[in-house]
Phi, psi and omega in degrees: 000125185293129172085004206265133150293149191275150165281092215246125174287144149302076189287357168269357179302133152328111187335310210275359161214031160286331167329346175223069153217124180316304192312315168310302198300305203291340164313307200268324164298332196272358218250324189250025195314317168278328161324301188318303154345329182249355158249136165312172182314311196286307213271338172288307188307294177306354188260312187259015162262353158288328184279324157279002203245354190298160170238022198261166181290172191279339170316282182297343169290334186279333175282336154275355169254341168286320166276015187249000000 
């Protein structure tokens, strides 16, 4: 397709409204992939419900669940 971009997340963007592009979540899972693994149903609900109330960018946010 002529003219078409590949897609690159805005890792400066906010998190919390990054949140409603499909792409931002599977970005930040994938960032995190052996995390993702170690949460239940409640604790994925509760990671991206931190995640729609953040005031940190999707960069920091992701360097904070990595150490957390």
């Amino acid at each position: 397709m002529l003219g078409k971009k590949e897609w690159a997340p805005n890792t400066d963007r906010l998190v919390r409204s990054a949140m409603s592009d499909e792409r931002y979540c599977t970005f930040i899972l994938d960032c995190l992939h052996e995390e993702q693994f170690a949460m239940t149903g409640e604790e994925l609900h509760n990671f991206w419900d931190r995640a729609s109330k953040s005031d940190l960018t999707v960069a920091q946010f992701i360097e904070e669940n990595r150490n957390a």
